[in-house]
SELOVEX-883138 format. One line per 5 residues: their letters; for each residue z, x, y of N, C-alpha, C. Coordinates in steps of 0.2 Angstrom, whole numbers. Example, Ala and Ser with C-alpha at 12.3 -4.5 7.8 and 13.67 -1.06 7.14 Angstrom:
as> 39:66:-28:39:62:-22:39:66:-16 | 35:64:-11:36:68:-5:39:64:0
***
This chain:
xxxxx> 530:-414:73:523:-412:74:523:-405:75 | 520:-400:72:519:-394:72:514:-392:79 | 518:-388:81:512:-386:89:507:-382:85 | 502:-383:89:494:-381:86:494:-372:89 | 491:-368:83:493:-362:85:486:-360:86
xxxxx> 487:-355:91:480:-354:95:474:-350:89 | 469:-348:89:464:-346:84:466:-337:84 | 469:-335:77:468:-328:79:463:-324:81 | 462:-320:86:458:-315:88:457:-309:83 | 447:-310:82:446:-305:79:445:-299:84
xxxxx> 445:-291:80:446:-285:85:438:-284:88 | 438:-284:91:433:-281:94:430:-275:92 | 421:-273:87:419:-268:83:415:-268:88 | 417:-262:91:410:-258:94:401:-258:90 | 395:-257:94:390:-262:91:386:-253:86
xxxxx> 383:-253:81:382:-247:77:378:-243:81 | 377:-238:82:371:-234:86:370:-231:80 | 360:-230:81:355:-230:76:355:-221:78 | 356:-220:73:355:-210:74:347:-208:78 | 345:-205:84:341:-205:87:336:-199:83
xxxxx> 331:-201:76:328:-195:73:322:-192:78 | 322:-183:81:317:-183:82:311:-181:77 | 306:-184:82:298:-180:76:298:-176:75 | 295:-171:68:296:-164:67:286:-162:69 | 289:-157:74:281:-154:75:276:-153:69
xxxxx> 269:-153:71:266:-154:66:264:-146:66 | 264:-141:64:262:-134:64:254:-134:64 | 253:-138:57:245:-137:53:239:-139:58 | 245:-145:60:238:-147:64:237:-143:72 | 244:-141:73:243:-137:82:239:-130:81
xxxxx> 238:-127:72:236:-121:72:228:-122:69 | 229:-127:64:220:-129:63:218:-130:68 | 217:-134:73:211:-136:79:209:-134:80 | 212:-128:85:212:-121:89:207:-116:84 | 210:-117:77:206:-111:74:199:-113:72
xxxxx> 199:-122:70:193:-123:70:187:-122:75 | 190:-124:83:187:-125:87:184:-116:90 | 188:-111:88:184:-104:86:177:-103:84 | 179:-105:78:174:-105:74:168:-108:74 | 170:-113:78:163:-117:80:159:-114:85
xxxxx> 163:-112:89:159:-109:95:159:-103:93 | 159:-99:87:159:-92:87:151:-93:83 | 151:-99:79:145:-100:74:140:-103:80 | 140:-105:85:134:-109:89:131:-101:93 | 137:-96:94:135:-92:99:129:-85:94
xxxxx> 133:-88:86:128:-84:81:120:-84:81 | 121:-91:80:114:-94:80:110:-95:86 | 114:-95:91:109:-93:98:108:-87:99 | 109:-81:98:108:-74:95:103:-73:91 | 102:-77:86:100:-75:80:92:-78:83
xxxxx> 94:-85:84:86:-88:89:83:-84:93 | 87:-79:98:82:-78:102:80:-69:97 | 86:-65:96:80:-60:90:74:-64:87 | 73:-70:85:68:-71:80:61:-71:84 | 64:-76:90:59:-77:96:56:-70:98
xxxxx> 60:-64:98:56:-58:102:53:-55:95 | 57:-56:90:51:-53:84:45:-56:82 | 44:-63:86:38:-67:84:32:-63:92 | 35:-64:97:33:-61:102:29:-53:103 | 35:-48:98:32:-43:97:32:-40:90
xxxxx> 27:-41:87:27:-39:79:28:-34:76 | 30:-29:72:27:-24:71:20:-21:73 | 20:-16:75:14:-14:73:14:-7:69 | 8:-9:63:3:-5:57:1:-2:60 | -1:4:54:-8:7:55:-14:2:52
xxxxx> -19:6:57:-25:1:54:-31:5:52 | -36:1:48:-43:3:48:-46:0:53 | -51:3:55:-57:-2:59:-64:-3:54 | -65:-10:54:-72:-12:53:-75:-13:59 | -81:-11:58:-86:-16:62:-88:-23:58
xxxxx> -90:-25:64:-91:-32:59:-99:-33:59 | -103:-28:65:-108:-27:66:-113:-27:59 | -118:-29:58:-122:-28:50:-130:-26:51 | -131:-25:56:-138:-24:57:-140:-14:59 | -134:-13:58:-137:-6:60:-140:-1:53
xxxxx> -143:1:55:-146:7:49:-140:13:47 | -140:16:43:-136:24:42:-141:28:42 | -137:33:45:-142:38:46:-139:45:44 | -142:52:45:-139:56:42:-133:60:48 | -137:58:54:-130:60:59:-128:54:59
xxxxx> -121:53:62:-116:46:64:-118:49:71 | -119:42:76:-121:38:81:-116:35:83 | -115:37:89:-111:30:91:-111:24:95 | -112:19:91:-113:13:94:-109:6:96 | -109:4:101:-106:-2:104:-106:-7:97
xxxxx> -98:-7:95:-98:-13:90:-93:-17:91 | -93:-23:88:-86:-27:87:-83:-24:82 | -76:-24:82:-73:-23:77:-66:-24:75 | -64:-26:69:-61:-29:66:-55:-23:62 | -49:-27:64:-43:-21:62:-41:-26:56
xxxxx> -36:-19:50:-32:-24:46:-26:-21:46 | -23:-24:45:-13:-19:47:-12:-19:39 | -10:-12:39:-7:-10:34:-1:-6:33 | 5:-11:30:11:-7:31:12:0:27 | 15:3:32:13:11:27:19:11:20
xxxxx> 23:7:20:28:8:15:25:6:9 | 19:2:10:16:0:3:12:4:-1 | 10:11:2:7:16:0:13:22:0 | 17:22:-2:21:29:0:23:30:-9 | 21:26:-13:21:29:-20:17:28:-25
xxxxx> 8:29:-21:4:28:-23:1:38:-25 | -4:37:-29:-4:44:-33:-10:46:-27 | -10:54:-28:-13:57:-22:-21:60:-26 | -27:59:-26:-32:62:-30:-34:68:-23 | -35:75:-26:-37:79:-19:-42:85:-26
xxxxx> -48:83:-19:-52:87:-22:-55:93:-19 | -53:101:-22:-54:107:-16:-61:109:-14 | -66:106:-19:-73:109:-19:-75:106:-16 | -74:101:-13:-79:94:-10:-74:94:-4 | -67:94:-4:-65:94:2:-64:88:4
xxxxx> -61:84:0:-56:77:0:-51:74:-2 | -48:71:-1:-41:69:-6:-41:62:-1 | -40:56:-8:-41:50:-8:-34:47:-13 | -29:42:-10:-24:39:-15:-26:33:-17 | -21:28:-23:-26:23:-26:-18:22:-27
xxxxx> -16:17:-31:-11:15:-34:-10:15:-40 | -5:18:-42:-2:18:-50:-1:13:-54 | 4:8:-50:4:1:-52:-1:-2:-55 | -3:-4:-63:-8:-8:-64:-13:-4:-65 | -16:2:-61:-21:7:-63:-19:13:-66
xxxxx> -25:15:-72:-23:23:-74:-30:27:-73 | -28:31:-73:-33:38:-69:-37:41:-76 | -42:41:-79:-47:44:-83:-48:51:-79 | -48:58:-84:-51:62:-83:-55:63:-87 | -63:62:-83:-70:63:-86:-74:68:-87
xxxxx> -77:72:-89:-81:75:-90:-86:77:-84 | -85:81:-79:-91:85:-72:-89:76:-71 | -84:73:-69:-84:68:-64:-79:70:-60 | -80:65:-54:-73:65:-50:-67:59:-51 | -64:57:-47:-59:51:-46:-63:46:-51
xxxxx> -60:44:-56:-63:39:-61:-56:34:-64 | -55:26:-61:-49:25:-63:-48:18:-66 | -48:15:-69:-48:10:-71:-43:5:-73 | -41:-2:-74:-38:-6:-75:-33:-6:-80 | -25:-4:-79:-20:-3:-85:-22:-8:-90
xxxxx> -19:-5:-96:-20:-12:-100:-13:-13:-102 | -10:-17:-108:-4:-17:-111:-1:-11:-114 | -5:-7:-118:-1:-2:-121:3:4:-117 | 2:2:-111:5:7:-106:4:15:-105 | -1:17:-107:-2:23:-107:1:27:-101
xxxxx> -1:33:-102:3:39:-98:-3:40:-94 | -1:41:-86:-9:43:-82:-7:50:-81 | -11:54:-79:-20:52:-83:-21:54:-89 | -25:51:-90:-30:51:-98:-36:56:-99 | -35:62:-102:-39:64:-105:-46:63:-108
xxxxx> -53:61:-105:-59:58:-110:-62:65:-112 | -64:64:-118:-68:69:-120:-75:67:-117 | -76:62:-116:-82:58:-115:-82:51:-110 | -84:48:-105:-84:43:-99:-90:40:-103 | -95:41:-107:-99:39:-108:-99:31:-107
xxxxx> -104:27:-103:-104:19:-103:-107:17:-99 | -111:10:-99:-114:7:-97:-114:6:-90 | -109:4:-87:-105:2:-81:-104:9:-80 | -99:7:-74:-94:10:-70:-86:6:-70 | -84:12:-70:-75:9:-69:-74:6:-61
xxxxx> -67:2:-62:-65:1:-57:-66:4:-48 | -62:10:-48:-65:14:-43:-65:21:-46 | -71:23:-41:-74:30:-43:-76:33:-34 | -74:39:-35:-77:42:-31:-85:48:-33 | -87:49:-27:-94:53:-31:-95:59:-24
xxxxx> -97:62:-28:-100:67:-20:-107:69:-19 | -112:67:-16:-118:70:-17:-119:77:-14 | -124:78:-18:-126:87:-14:-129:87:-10 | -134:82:-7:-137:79:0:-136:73:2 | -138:71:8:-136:66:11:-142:61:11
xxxxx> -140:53:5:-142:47:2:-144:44:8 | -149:41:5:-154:36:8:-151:30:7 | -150:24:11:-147:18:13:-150:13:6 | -144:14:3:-149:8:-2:-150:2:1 | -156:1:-4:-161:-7:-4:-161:-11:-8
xxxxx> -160:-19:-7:-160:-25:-10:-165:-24:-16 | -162:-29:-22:-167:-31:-28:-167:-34:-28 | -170:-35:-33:-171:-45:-37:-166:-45:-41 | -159:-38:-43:-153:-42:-46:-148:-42:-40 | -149:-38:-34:-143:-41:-30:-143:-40:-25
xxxxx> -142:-44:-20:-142:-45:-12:-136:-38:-10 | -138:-36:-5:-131:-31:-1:-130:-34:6 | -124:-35:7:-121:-37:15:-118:-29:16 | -124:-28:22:-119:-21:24:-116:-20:33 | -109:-17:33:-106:-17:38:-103:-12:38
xxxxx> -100:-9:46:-100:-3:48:-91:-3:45 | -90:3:45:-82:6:44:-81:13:44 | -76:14:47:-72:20:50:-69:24:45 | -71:31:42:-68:35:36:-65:41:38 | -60:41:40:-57:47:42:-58:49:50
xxxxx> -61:42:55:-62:42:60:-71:44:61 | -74:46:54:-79:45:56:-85:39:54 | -90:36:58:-95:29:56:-98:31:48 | -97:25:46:-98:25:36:-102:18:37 | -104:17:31:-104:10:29:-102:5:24
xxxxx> -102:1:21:-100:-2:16:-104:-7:15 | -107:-8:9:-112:-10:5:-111:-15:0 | -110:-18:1:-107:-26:-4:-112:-29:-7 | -113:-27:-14:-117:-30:-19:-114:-37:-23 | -119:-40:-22:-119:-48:-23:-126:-49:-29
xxxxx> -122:-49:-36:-127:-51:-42:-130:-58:-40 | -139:-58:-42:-142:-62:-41:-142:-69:-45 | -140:-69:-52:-141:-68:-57:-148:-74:-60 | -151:-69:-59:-157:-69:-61:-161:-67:-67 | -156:-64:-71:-156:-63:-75:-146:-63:-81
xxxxx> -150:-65:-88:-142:-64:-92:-139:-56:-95 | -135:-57:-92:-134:-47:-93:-130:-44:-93 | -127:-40:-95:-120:-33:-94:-122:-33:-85 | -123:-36:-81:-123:-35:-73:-116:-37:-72 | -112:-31:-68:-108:-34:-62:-109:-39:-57
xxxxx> -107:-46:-57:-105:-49:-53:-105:-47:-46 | -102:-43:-45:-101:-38:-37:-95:-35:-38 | -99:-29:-32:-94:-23:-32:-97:-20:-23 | -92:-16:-20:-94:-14:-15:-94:-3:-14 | -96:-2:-9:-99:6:-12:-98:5:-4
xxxxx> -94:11:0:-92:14:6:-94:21:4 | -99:21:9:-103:31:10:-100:34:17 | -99:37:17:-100:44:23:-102:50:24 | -108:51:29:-111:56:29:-107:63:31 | -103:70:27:-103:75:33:-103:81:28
xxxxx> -105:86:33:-107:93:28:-114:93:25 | -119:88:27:-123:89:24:-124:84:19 | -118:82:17:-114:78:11:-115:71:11 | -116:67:5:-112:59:6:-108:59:0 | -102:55:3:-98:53:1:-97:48:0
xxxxx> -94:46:-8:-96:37:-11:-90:34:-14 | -87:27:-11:-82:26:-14:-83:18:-18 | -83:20:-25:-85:12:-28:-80:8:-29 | -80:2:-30:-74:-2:-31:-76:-8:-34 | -75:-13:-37:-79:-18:-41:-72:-24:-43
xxxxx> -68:-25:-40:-63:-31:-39:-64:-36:-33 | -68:-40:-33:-70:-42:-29:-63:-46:-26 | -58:-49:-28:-52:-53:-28:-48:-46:-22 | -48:-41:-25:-43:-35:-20:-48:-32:-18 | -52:-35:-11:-55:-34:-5:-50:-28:-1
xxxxx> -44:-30:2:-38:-29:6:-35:-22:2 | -35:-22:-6:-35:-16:-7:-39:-11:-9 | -44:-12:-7:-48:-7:-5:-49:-5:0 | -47:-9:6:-49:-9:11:-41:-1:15 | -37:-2:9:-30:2:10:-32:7:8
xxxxx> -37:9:1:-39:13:-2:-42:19:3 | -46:14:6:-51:18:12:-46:21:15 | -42:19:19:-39:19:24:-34:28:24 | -33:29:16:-30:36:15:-35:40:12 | -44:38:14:-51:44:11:-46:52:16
xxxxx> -47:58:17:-46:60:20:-51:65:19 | -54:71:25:-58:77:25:-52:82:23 | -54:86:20:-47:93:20:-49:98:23 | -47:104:28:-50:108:29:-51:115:25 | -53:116:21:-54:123:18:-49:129:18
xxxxx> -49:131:26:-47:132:28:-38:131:28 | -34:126:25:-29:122:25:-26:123:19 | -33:123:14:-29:123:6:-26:127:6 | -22:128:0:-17:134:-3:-22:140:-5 | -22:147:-2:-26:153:-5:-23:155:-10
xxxxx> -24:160:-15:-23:162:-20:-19:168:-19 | -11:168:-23:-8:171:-19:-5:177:-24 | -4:184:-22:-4:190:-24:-1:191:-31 | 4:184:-32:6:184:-39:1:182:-44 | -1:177:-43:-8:174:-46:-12:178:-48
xxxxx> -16:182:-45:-20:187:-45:-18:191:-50 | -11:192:-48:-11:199:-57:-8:194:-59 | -6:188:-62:-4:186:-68:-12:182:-71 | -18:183:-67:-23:180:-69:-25:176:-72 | -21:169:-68:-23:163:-71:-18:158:-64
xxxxx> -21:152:-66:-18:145:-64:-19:140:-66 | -13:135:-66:-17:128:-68:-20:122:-62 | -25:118:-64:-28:115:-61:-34:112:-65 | -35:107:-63:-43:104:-66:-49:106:-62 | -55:103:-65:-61:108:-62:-62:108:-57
xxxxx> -62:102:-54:-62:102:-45:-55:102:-42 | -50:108:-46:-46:111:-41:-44:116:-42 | -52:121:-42:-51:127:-42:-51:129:-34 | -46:132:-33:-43:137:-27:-49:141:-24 | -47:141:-15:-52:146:-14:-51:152:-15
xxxxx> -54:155:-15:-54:164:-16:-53:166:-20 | -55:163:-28:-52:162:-33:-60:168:-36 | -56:172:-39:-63:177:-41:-68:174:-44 | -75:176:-44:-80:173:-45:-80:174:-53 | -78:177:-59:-78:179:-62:-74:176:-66
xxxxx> -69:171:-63:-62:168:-65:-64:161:-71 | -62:159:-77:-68:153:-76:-63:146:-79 | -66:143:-80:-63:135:-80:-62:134:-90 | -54:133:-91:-51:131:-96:-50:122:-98 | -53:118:-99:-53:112:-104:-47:111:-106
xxxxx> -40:109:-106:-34:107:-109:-31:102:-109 | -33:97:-104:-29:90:-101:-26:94:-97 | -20:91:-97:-13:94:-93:-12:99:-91 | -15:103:-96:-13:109:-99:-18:114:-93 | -24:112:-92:-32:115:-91:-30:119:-84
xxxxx> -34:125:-84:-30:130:-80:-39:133:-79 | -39:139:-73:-43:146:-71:-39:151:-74 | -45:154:-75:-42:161:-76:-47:167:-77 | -45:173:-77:-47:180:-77:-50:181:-84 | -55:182:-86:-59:182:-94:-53:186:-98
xxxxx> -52:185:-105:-46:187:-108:-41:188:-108 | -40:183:-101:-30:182:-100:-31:174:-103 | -24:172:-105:-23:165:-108:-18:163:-102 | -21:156:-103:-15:152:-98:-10:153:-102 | -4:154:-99:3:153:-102:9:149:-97
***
């Protein structure tokens, strides 16, 4: 019998060890957060800035120039301005809206009033003053030369000057007036708002409104007939201005011996020799010394 031989011995394998991987830092994320988190507080700190500027421009508005109305409607005109206890009504007008508006300046009468180019063109009429009417499509050039104004109506706006001081007009049977007080150049005027009756069928204006002021002896008249642009007329007022005589341009040593200038009829120069007389040309239309030629 064979002796039993013991079991051979397996060797002993040490047990595997698992390679310990570290985690790779995450870059995008440690540098997005931080820069998100900037910008969110950079954007909250905008818009509280931005809130509270709104809040003090609401607080304190621009301020306009203004016209004053009176809203008063019971007072008479008279040929001196009075001064009386009125309420009165402001309207803001930003100046940048008039800064390329055309200038009309009249040296005889001693006024100069501006109107808007936009949409309006300027007729020069025959012994009228400021005469301007509604552009049409074909875009003509301002102003326009009329040999003749002649027409039934009245244009848009017009200025007028009387040689004595007008009598308050009176209500008809074609049109009620609402009249109220207003400030011309700082001095008491009125405004006259004619409201057709229509009591009859007829070439009648609808309505139209008429601001006078008395000075110099003078009335002065400014008509206007778009009932819809109240507000711009109320701008139009707003630049009437008085000139003083004294202020315009005199006639200056070269002038005089080249014997002549240009200008239309009401703006012939003071000191201008009496002998000097008035040329008809459009554009062109000038004073001058009898037998010199404008050139």
């Amino acid at each position: 019998m064979e002796p039993i031989q013991p079991p051979a011995q397996q060797p002993v394998q040490n047990p595997v060890q698992a390679p310990s991987i570290q985690p790779k830092l995450n870059y995008f994320r440690i540098i997005f957060f931080p820069v998100l988190s900037i910008l969110l507080i950079s954007s909250i700190i905008y818009l509280y800035l931005q809130n509270q500027n709104l809040k003090k421009q609401v607080l304190k508005p621009p301020v306009f120039p203004t016209i004053q109305i009176p809203t008063s409607t019971s007072q008479s005109i008279s040929p001196t301005p009075t001064t009386t206890s009125q309420a009165v009504s402001s309207i803001s007008i930003p100046p940048d809206e008039m800064e390329d508006w055309e200038i009309y300046a009249n040296n005889i009468n001693g006024y100069s009033i501006k109107y808007p180019k936009n949409g309006y063109l300027r007729l020069i009429c025959p012994d009228e003053e400021l005469t301007v009417t509604n552009r049409g499509i074909d875009n003509q050039t301002s102003p326009v030369v009329m040999s003749t104004c002649a027409r039934g109506g009245r244009y848009t706006l017009e200025t007028k000057t009387y040689a004595s001081i007008q009598a308050e007009p009176e209500e008809t049977k074609y049109y009620k007036i609402t009249k109220k007080g207003v400030q011309i150049d700082g001095i008491a005027g009125k405004l006259y708002i004619y409201t057709f009756t229509n009591i009859e069928v007829g070439p009648f204006p609808l309505w139209y409104v008429i601001a006078r002021v008395n000075k110099n002896n003078k009335t002065y008249e400014i008509w206007f007939d778009e009932k819809d642009s109240l507000d711009l007329f109320n701008q139009i007022l707003s630049t009437f201005k008085f000139t003083n005589i004294n202020d315009l341009p005199k006639l200056s040593e070269e002038i005089l011996l080249k014997g002549w200038y240009w200008g239309s009829e009401d703006q012939k120069k003071p000191e201008t020799p009496t002998d000097w007389v008035y040329q008809e040309a459009g554009r062109s239309s000038c004073w001058h010394k009898p037998g010199v030629e404008c050139l």
